[in-house]
C-alpha positions, 0 to 999 in steps of 0.5 A: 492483521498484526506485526511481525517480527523475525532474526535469523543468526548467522554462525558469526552471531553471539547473542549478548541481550538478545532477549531483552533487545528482541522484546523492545525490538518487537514493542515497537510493533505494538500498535499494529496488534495491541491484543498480545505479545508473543516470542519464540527463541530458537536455535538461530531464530527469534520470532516475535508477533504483536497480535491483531485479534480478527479470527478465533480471538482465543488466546490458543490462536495466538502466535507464535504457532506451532505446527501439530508435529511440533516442527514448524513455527510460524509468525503471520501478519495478514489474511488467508481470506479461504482458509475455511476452504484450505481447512476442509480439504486437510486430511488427517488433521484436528485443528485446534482453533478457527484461525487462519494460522492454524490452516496455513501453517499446518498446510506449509508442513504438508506442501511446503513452497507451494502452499503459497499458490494456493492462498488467496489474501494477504500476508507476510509470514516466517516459518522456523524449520526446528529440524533443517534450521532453515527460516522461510519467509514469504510475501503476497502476490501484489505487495498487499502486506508490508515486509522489509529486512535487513542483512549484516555480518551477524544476521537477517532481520525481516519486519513488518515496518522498518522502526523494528529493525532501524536500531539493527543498523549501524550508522544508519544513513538516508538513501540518496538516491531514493530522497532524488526520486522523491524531491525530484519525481515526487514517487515513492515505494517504486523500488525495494530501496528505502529511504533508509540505506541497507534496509529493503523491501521484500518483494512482492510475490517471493519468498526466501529461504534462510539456511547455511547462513545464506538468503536464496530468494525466489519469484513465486508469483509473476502477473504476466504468467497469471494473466497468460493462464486466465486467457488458456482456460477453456471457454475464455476465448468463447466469451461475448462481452456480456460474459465477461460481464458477468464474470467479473461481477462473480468475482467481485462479488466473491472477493467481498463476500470472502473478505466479510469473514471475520470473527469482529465487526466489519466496516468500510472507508467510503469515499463516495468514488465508484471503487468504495462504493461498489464495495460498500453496495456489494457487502450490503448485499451480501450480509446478513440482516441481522449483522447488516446493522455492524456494518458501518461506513467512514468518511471525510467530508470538507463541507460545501465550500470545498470543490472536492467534497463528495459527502452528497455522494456518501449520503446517497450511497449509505442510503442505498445501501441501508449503512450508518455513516460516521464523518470526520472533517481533517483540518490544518490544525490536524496536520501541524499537531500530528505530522511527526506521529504520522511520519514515524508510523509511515517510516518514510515520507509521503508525496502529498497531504492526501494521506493525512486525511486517510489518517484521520479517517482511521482514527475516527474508525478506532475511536468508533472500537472498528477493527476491520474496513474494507477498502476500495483501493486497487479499482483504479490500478486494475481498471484504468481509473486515472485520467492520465492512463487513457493516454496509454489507450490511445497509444494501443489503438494508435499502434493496432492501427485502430483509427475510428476508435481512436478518433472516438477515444480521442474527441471523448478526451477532448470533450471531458476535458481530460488534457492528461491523456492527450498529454500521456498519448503525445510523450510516448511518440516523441524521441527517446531525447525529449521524452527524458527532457518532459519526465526530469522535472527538476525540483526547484528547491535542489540543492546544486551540488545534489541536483547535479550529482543525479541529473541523468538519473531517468528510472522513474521515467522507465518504470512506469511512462513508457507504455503503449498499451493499456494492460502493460501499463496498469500492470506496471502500476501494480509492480511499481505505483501502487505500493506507495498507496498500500504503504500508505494505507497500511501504516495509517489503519495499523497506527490505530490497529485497524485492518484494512481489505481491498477486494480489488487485489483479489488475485483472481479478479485483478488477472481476470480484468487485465486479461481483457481487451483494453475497450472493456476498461475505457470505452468512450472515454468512459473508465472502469467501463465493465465495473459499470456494467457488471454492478450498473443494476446495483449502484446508485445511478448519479454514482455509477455515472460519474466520471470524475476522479477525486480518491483522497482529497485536501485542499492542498493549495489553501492550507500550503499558502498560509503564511503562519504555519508553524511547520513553515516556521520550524522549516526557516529557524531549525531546519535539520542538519542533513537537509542542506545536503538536500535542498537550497534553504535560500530558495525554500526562504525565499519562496516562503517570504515572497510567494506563499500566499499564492502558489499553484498546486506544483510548487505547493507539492514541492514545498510540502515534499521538503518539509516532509523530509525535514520532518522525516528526518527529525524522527529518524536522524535525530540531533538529540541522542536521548530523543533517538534512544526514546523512540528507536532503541539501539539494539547490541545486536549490531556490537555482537 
């Protein structure tokens, strides 16, 4: 995994510094791969790569690369997990090195576009065409690897995390309409809008094609079409329940055995949940003895006093599974002091604390010299682990006419006590009229004049909560929920240069599970049912049991409740100018005068939400001009 970084010219470009403002461009990218630097100047391109070494750490797999025929160059940031596979099948090639690169570039020289179906990983790359002058750019099927870009009259520019291509814009200003969403929603990531006016994201599974001074963008990969094609293969219709048990245990298994291939180390994050820890209980099976001992595990723990803390769970799966355990224990102090580092390797704002703790998590891997994790994210998303997506159960057997089960599925919810659900199942029969009235829920820090100007804006609501069926549901949530976990995830590994790999976004395996009937994933109130089945001989059993949801957690409502926070201070004595276009500072003060110390978990996530923004924009709109130019260069490609 590494960073990228590519700028396609337009005929209207003149290139003034080019050179000197491309490398500082791309040395804002340096913590995602500290092991080198590499640029290439074209005709209308400039390709940079900040190198990760994972694969062949020779300096010959380095990048930028070039294809054999000397036509092709490409800039890669992620995994091609069969490359071994893809490397065998080349006809005529001698390849020089044992990486990834190598194989895919060779292979987009052959096949060009549809080299993509092809690929099983993660990535986002950019490919120069020498002869056509034509730059292609590409990214995975479910969003796994960041990219983002940016278009003036001079040039596109595309990178693995915003701060690369931020100095490219003039007069960059915040989005307001996605600061709503966030403040008011409390979602991120559930657009190719930023928080950063005209800068985007790519979207998963496309690419582009830059030529003529011209982007033509073009959906390469469509999950519904996926799901369609696993439901015709032959025999699929045929299979019994313990068939489709048994296919999803092969193909789980095949997506960690694939991900295990590196030429370093590989770890994993072990929550104590059923997601990481069949993943670590899987790799521990399919290791090697004597790289078995490489493989170690990363924690946080809280200790005994927290409600949430799972370490009883990590020790019975590391002691299942034979694994070195390694903890950290984030605290207050954690936040305050790093908060600001944490925003400017994030790029935009988080909703909840919940991703300080896996920032912790990735330092503690770095300082242990990890470069690789896995990671069981995607399990939820895929297989119906949130309590609330029950709720879209329900609805399906409710519109199927399904009676018995629902009334099973119902007195199940009720006796786990899980309201959500039930919650979830009631909204998506109530009128179009109330169904908005319970989605907009109004932050009660809104500026007036800000709330009103959005008051009818309901996407959020449409994206994601009006489902009654399952598999539409959780395929919803690959399109739209999940991308605010990856980024997450993402930038926290990559502030410490670590990788991470999810082997639940292993594309075969995510089609195969939607594919299934939505009682393989919930069946009597219990979730990721089939998951439970296929590894029930393999997991321990007080895991594989539990029913619980727990994924990240802070004791959010403790630490937002102390009235000393210096956080809490800098938020009443210097707040940012911008922030007033935002949220009433005599609101958030008068909650931080005569509320703080009891606040319940909702407005403790609004009043985080708001000094998240502040913080935000004190790294990126900063009032202080050499501050700016310290962290954020401001490049004369944009005066060309």
């Amino acid at each position: 995994m590494c960073g990228i970084l590519a700028i396609y010219l337009k005929s209207t470009s003149e290139p003034g510094q080019l050179h000197l403002d491309f490398d500082r461009l791309i040395g804002t990218l340096k913590h995602r791969g500290p092991d080198g630097t590499g640029v290439f100047c074209g005709s209308r391109v400039l390709l940079g790569h900040q190198r990760l070494a994972i694969l062949d750490l020779s300096e010959e797999a380095g990048q930028p690369m070039t294809s054999g025929d000397g036509r092709f160059v490409i800039v890669y940031n992620g995994e091609v997990y069969n490359y071994v596979e893809l490397g065998e099948e080349l006809q005529g090639v001698s390849l020089k090195t044992t990486s990834d690169t190598e194989v895919l570039v060779e292979y987009f020289a052959r096949l060009g576009p549809s080299i993509l179906e092809r690929l099983n990983g993660m990535f986002a790359f950019a490919v120069w065409d020498k002869e056509r002058e034509r730059l292609f750019v590409a990214r995975d099927r479910l969003g796994i690897k960041p990219l983002y870009y940016f278009e003036n009259e001079c040039l596109v520019a595309f990178a693995s995390e915003m701060k690369a291509i931020i100095p490219l814009v003039e007069n960059l200003q915040p989005n307001d309409e996605i600061v709503y969403d966030y403040l008011s929603f409390g979602r991120v990531d559930h657009l190719d809008d930023t928080f950063f006016q005209g800068i985007h994201r790519f979207p998963a599974g496309h690419y582009g094609v830059l030529a003529d001074d011209a982007m033509k963008l073009a959906k390469w990969y469509d999950i519904d079409r996926d799901i369609q094609r696993v439901r015709m293969e032959p025999n699929y219709a045929k299979r019994s329940i313990g068939d489709h048990i048994r296919v999803v245990r092969r193909l789980f298994f095949d997506a960690v055995r694939i991900r295990l291939r590196s030429d370093v180390p590989v770890g994993s994050c072990l929550s104590g949940g059923i997601d990481s820890s069949s993943v670590v209980t899987v790799a521990s099976q399919l290791l090697p003895r004597e790289t078995k001992a490489n493989f170690q595990t990363y924690s946080a723990v809280y200790g005994p006093w927290y409600d949430k803390d799972e370490r009883k769970y990590i020790d019975i799966v590391a002691e299942h599974a034979g694994t070195k355990s390694n903890f950290t224990t984030p605290k207050l102090a954690d936040w305050e002091e790093t908060f600001s580092d944490f925003i400017y390797h994030q790029d935009e704002p988080v909703t909840t604390l919940s991703p300080i703790t896996q920032f912790c998590v990735m330092r503690l891997a770095h300082s242990n010299k990890a470069k690789v994790l896995l990671d069981g994210q995607g399990g939820d998303e895929i297989l119906g682990g949130y309590g609330y997506m029950t709720g879209y159960y329900l609805a399906e057997l409710l519109e199927d006419r399904h009676f018995l089960k629902l009334l099973r599925e119902l007195l199940a919810a009720l006796r786990a006590k899980n309201l959500i659900a039930i919650k979830v199942f009631v909204y998506q029969f109530l009128p179009r009229s109330m169904q908005k009235r319970f989605t907009l829920r109004t932050h009660r820090l809104l500026a007036r004049e800000f709330a009103q100007r959005f008051k009818n804006r309901y996407l959020v609501e449409t994206l994601l909560y009006l489902d009654k069926d399952l598999n539409r549901a959780l395929a919803n949530h690959l399109n739209f929920k999940l991308q605010h976990l990856l980024r997450w995830e993402d930038r926290s590994a990559m502030a410490f240069a670590v990788e991470t790999r999810v082997p639940f976004l292993d594309h075969n395996l995510v089609s195969y599970v939607l594919s299934l009937p939505a009682d393989l994933k919930i069946r009597n109130g219990v979730t990721k049912w089939i998951l439970r089945q296929a590894l029930k001989n393999l997991l321990p059993i007080a895991v594989s049991r539990r029913l619980d949801k727990i994924g990240f957690a802070v004791p959010e409502e403790l630490w937002l409740n102390q009235k000393n926070l210096k956080l809490f201070q800098t938020l009443r004595t210097n707040p940012h100018p911008l922030l007033t276009n935002y949220v009433d500072l005599n609101d958030v003060n008068r909650l931080l005068g005569k509320e703080i110390g009891r606040l319940t978990l909702d407005p403790c996530r609004q009043l985080f939400r708001v000094i998240c923004l502040d913080t935000w924009l004190k790294v990126f709109f900063p009032t202080n001009n050499s501050m700016r130019n310290k962290r954020l260069h401001r490049s004369s490609l944009t005066r060309t």
